[in-house]
C-alpha positions as CSV (number, residue, x, y, z in Angstrom):
1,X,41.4,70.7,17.3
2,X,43.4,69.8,20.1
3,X,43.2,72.0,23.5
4,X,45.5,71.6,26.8
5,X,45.6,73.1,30.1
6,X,43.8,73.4,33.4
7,X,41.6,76.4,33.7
8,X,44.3,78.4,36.3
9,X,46.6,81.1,35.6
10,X,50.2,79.6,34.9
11,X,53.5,81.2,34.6
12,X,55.3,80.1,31.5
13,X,58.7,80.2,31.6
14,X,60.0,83.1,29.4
15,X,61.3,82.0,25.9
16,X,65.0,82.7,25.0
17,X,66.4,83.9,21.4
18,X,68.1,80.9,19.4
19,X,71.7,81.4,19.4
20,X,72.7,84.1,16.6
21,X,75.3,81.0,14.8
22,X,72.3,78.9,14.2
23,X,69.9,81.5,13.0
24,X,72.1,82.6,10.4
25,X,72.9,78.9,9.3
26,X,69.0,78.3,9.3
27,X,68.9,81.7,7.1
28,X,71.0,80.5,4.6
29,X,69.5,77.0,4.8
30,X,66.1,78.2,4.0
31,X,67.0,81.0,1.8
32,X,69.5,79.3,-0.4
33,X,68.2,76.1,-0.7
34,X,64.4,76.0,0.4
35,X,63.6,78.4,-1.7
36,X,65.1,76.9,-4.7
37,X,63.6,73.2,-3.7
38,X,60.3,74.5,-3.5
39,X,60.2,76.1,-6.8
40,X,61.4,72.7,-8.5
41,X,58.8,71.1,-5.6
42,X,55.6,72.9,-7.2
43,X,56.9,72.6,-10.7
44,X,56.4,69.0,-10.2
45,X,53.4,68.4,-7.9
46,X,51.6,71.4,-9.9
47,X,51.4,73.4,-6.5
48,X,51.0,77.1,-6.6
49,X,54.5,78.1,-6.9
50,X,55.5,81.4,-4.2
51,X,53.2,84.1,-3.8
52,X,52.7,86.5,-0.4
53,X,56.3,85.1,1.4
54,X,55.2,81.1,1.4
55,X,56.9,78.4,-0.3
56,X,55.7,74.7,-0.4
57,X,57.9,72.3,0.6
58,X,57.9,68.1,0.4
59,X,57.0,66.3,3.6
60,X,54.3,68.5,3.8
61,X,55.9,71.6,5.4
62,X,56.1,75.1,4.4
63,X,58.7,77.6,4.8
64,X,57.0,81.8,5.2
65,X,60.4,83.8,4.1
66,X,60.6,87.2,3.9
67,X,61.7,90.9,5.3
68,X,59.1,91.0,7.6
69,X,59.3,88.0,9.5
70,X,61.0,87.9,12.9
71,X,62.0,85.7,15.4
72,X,59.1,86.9,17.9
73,X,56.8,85.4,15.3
74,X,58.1,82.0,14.9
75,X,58.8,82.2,19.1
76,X,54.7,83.0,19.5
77,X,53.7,80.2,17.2
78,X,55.8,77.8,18.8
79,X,54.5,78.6,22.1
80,X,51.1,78.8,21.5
81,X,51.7,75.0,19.5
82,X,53.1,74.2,23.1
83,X,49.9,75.1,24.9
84,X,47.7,72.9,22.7
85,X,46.4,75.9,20.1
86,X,45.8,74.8,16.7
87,X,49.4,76.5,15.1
88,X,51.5,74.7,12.9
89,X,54.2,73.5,14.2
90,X,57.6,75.4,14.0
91,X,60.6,73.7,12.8
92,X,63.2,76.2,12.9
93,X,63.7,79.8,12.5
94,X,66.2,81.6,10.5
95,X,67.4,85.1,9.7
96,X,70.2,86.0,6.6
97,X,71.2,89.5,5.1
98,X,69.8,90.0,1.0
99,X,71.3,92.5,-0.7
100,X,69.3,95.1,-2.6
101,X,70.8,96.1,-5.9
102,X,68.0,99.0,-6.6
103,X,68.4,100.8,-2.9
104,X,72.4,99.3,-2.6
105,X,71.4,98.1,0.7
106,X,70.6,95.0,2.9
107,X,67.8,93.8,4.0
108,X,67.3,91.1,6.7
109,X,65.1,88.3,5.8
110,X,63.4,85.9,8.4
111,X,62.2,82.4,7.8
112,X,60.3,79.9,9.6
113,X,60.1,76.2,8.3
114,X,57.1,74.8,9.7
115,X,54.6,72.1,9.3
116,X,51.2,72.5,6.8
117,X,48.1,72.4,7.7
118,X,45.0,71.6,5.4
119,X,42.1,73.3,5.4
120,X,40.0,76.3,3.4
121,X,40.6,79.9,4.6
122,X,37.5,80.9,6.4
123,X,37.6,84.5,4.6
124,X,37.2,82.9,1.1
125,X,34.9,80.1,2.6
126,X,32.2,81.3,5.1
127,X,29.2,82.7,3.1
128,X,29.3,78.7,1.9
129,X,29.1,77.5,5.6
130,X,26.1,76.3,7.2
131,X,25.6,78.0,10.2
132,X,25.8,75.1,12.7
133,X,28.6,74.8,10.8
134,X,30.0,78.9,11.4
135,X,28.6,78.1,15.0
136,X,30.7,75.3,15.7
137,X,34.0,77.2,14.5
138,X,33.3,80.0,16.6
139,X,32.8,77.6,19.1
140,X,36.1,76.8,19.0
141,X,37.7,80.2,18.3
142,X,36.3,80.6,21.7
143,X,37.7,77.9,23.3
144,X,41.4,79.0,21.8
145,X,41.3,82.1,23.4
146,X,40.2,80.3,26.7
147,X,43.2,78.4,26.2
148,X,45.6,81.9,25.8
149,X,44.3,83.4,29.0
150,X,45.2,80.9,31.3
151,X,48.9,82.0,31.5
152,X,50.0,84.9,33.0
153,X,53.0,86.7,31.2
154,X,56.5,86.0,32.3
155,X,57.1,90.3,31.8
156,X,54.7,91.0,34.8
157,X,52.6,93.8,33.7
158,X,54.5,94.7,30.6
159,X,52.8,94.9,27.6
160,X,55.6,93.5,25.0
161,X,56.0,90.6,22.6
162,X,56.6,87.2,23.7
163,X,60.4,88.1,23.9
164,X,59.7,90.8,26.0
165,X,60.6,93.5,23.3
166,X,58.5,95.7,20.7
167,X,55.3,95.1,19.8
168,X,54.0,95.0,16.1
169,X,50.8,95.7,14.8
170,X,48.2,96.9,12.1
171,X,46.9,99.6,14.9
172,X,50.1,99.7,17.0
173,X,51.2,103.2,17.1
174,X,54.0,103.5,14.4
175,X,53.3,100.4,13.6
176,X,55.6,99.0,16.2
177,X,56.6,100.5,19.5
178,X,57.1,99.7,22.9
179,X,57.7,97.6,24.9
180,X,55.2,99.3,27.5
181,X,56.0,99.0,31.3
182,X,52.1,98.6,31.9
183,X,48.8,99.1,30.4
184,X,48.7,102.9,31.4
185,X,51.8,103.7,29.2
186,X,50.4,101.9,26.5
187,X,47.2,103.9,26.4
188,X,49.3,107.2,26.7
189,X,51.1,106.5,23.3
190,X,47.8,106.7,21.6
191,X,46.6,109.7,23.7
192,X,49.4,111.9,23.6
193,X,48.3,112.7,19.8
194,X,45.6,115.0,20.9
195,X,47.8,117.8,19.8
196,X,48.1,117.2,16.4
197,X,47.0,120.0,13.9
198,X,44.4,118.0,12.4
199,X,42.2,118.4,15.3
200,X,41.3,121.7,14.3
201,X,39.4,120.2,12.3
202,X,37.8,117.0,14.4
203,X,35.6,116.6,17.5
204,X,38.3,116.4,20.0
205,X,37.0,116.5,23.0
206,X,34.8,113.8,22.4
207,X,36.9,111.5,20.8
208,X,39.9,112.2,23.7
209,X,36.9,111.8,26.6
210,X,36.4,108.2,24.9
211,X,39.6,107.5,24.4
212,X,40.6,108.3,28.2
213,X,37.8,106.1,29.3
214,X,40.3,103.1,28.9
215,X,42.9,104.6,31.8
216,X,39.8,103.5,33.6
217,X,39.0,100.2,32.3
218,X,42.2,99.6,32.3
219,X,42.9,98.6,36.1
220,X,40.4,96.0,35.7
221,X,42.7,94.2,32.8
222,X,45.4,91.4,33.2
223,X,47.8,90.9,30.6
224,X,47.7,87.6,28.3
225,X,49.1,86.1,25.2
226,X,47.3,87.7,22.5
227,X,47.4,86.7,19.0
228,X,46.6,90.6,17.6
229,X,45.5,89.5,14.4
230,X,42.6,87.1,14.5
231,X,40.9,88.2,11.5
232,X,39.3,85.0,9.0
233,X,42.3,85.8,6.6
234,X,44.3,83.9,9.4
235,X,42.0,81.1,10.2
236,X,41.6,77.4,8.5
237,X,38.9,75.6,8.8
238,X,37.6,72.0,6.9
239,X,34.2,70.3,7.6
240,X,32.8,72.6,9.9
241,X,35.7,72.8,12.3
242,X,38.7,74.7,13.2
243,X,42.0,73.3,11.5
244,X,44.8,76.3,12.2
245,X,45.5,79.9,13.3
246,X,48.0,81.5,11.1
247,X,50.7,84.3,11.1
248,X,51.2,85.2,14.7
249,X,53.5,88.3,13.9
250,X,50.9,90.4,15.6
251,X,51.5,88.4,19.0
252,X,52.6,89.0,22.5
253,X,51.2,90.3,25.7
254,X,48.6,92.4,26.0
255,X,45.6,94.1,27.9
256,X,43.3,91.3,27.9
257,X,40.4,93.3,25.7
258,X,43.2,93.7,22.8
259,X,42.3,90.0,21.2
260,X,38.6,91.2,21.1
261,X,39.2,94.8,19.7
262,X,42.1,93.8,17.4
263,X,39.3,91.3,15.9
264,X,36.7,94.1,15.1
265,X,39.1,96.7,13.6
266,X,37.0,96.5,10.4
267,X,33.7,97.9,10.1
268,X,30.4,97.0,12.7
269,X,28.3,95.5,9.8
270,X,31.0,92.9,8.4
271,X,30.4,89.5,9.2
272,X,33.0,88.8,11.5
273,X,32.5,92.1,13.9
274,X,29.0,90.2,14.1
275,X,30.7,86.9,15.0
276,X,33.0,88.1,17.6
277,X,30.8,90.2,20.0
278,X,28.1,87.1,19.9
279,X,31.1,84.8,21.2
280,X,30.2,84.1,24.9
281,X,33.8,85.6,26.0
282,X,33.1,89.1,24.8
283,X,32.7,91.4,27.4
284,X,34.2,94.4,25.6
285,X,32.0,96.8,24.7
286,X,33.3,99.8,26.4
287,X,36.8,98.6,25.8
288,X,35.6,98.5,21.7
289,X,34.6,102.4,22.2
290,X,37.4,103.8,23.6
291,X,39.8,101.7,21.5
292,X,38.1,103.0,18.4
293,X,38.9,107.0,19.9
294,X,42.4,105.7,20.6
295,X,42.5,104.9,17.1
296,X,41.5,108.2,15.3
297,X,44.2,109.8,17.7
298,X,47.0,107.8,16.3
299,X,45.7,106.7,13.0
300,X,48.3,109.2,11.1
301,X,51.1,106.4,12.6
302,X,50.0,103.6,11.9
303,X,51.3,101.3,9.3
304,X,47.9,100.1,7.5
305,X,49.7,96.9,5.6
């Protein structure tokens, strides 16, 4: 695993969105033609054919294709490739319109061709580690995200995706929203549900009093690239050691807790939750707690795929 970069805050400059000529010839490139090399590609190596957006490719790369890829994804892998974090490396991005015969509709696909990495996923793999061997990769989870908060966001305090538009995620409020002019305005999107109906029903002054803990916490935050989905699903690892971090749709600039909270969304007792807050970065308890409240108040929005 390859890391980069001084242990300062640094100001990257602020990505720009490929000209809309080429992103359509990339979209036709890769859907058209790819797609159709990579099916005759695994039919001859004996390669999984598609499943879940991926198609193999020769020369070892890999084209992800489908509706809901966009171009903040394949802009937040390529940067964090840039700064020395262990994503593949992004080739080109592309976008074109499919037509949907059973809605009479298009959709827009995205595409990224990038570069494959080897490696087991850690989901399928870790009750078969060692754990010097578990150790070790945390080890260098930890020194990834490091790696993320030394830069300081080209938006200023705007909590927005690397373009400095929406943001997207599994616990994002309507699944994707924003962007946010500060931390403040982000929490408020998840408080302003306290006047649902259904908390006729639910403790709500306890879960709002938690929830409206982080308007504290919050002035104490900076905003930093944030991968929003580092769960083991999206992590490859061989011989002990970190080899990738996958699908970076959930990406872009956020309240530096977000990383840490984002990664124990699933319940206390799984093995990751247990992994994270014994990672010598976590400092995030409190945040944890009132995220959790922020949660229940918006959970009707959220878009659980």
């Amino acid at each position: 695993m390859r890391m980069s970069g001084e242990n300062i805050s640094m100001l990257p400059p602020a990505p720009q969105r490929q000209w809309t000529v080429i992103t359509r010839l990339n979209g036709f490139i890769h859907g058209v033609i790819l797609t159709r090399i990579s099916t005759w590609y695994c039919k001859w190596t004996g390669l999984p054919p598609q499943s879940s957006c991926i198609y193999y490719l020769p020369f070892n790369l890999v084209l992800k294709y489908s509706h809901a890829v966009r171009e903040d994804e394949a802009v937040a892998q390529s940067f964090a490739h840039s700064i020395g974090l262990p994503a593949p490396r992004v080739l080109s991005y592309g976008e074109r319109e499919v037509w949907d015969h059973s809605i009479k509709r298009n959709f827009s696909y995205g595409s990224i061709l990038m570069t494959r990495v080897s490696g087991q996923v850690l989901d399928d793999c870790h009750e078969s580690l060692e754990p010097s061997q578990l150790a070790s990769i945390m080890s260098d989870i930890d020194s990834c995200l490091a790696a993320m908060r030394r830069y300081s966001s080209p938006w200023g305090s705007q909590v927005c995706s690397v373009l400095g538009g929406r943001v997207h995620g599994a616990r994002i409020v309507g699944g994707r929203n924003g962007p946010y002019p500060d931390s403040l305005a982000f929490n408020h999107d998840y408080i302003q549900y306290k006047q649902t109906e259904r908390w006729e029903r639910e403790p709500v002054e306890e879960v709002l009093g938690n929830a409206e803990m982080m308007n504290t916490l919050s002035a104490n935050h900076r905003i930093v690239f944030t991968h929003g989905d580092l769960l083991p699903h999206n992590i490859l690892v061989r011989d002990g050691r970190l080899t990738a971090i996958l699908d970076w749709e959930f990406s872009g600039w956020f309240p530096e807790y977000w990383e840490y909270t984002e990664m124990q969304r699933f319940s206390p007792r799984y093995f990751w939750s247990q992994q994270v807050v014994a990672l010598p970065s976590y400092k995030y308890a409190a945040e944890l707690k009132a995220s959790r409240a922020m949660w229940i108040l918006a959970s009707e929005s959220f878009n659980w795929w």
